[in-house]
C-alpha positions as CSV (number, residue, x, y, z in Angstrom):
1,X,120.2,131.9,240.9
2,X,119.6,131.9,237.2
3,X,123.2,132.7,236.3
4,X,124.0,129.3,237.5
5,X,121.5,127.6,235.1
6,X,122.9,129.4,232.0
7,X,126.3,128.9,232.2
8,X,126.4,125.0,231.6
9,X,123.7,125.7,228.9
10,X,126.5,128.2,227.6
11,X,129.3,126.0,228.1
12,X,127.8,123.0,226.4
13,X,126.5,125.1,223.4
14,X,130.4,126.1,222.8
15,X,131.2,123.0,223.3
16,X,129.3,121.7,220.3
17,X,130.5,124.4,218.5
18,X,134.3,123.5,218.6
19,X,133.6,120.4,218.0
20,X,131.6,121.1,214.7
21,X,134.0,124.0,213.6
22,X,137.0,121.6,213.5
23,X,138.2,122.6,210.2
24,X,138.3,119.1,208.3
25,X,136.3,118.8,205.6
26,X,135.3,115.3,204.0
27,X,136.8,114.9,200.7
28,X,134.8,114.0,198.1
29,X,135.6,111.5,195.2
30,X,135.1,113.5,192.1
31,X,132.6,111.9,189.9
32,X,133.8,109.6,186.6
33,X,133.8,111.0,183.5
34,X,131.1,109.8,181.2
35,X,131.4,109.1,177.7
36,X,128.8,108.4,175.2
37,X,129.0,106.7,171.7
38,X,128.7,110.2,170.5
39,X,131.8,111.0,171.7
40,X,133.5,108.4,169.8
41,X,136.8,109.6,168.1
42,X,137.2,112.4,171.1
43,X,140.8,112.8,172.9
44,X,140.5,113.2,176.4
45,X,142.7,114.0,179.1
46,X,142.5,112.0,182.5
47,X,145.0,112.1,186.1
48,X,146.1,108.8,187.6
49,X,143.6,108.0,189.9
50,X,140.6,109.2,188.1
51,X,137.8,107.2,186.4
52,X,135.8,107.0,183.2
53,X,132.6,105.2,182.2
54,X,131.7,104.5,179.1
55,X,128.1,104.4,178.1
56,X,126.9,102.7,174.8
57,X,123.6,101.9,173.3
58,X,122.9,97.6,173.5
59,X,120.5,95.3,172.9
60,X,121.6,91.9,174.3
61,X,118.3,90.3,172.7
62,X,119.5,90.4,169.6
63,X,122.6,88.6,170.4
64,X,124.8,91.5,169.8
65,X,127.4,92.5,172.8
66,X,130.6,95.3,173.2
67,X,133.7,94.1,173.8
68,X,136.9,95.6,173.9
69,X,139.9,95.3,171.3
70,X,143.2,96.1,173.0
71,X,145.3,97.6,170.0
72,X,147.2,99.7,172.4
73,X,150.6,98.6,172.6
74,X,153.4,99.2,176.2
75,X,152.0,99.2,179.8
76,X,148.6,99.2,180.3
77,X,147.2,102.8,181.7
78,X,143.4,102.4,182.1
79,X,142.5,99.3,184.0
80,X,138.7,97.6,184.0
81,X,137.3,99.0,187.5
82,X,134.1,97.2,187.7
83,X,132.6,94.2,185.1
84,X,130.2,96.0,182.8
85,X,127.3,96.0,183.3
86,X,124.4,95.7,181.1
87,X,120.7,97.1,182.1
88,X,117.3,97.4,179.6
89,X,115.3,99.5,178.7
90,X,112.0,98.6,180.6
91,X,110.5,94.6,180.5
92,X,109.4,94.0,177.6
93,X,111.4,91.3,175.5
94,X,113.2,92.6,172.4
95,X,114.2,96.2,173.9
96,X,117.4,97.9,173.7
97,X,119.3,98.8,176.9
98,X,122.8,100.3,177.8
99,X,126.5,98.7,178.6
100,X,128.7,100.6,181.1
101,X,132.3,99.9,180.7
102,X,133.9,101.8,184.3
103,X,137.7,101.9,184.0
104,X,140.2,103.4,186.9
105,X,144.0,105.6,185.3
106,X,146.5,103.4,186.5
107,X,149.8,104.7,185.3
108,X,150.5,107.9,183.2
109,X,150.8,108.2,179.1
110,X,148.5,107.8,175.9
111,X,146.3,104.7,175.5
112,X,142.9,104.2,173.2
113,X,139.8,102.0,174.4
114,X,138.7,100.5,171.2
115,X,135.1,98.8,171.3
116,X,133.5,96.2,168.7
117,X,129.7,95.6,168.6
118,X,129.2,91.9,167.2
119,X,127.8,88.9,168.4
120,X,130.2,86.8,170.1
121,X,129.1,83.3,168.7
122,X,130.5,85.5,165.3
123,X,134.2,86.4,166.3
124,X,135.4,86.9,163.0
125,X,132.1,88.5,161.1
126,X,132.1,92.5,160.8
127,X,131.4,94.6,163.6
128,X,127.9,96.4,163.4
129,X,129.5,99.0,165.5
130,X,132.8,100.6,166.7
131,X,133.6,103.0,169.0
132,X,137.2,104.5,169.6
133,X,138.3,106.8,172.5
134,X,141.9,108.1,172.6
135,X,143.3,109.0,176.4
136,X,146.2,110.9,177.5
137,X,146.9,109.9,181.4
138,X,148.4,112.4,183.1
């Protein structure tokens, strides 16, 4: 009589595990590639499809903001994936904090983000700041 209570226990438990062993496996999006202002000058090698954020030092108190100069002539092959975004350093007033800049490869070929650090109310004054990254999209 207790071979009859064991078997559905049985068939239930390989049950569950055909159903778990199915063979698909979630894909995962790979993270972005982060870029610092040290890294400034690099070359770096991106595939269509793939992201890259760019991290630089800001302090929006001051007036001063990044924004990007497009000097890169033909089709555009790194396109803005997300606003940046600006966050500080803690709460008190006068502290620094970071810009992200998040862009998405688009098409394929070479292309260079080229940043400014200047206060916008000043378009034509010197840039306290610059920050150049060269891409090759693959």
């Amino acid at each position: 009589m207790a071979t009859w209570r064991i078997f559905p226990v049985l068939l239930f438990c390989g049950f569950l595990a055909a159903c778990a062993g199915t063979g698909e496996k979630a894909v995962e999006k790979p993270e972005p590639l982060t870029l610092e202002f040290a890294q400034s000058g690099g070359r770096f090698i991106l595939m269509q499809g793939e992201e890259v954020r760019i991290r630089l030092a800001a302090n929006h108190s001051t007036g001063y903001r990044w924004s990007m100069v497009n000097e890169a002539p033909g089709v555009e092959v790194l396109s803005l994936a997300e606003e940046p975004a600006y966050t500080a350093e803690g709460t008190m007033p006068g502290r620094g904090g970071t810009e992200v800049w998040h862009f998405r490869a688009t098409g394929t070929g070479p292309t260079i983000l080229y940043f400014v650090y200047r206060r916008p109310f000043e378009p034509n004054g010197p840039a306290a700041r610059e920050a150049i990254y060269s891409f090759e999209i693959r």
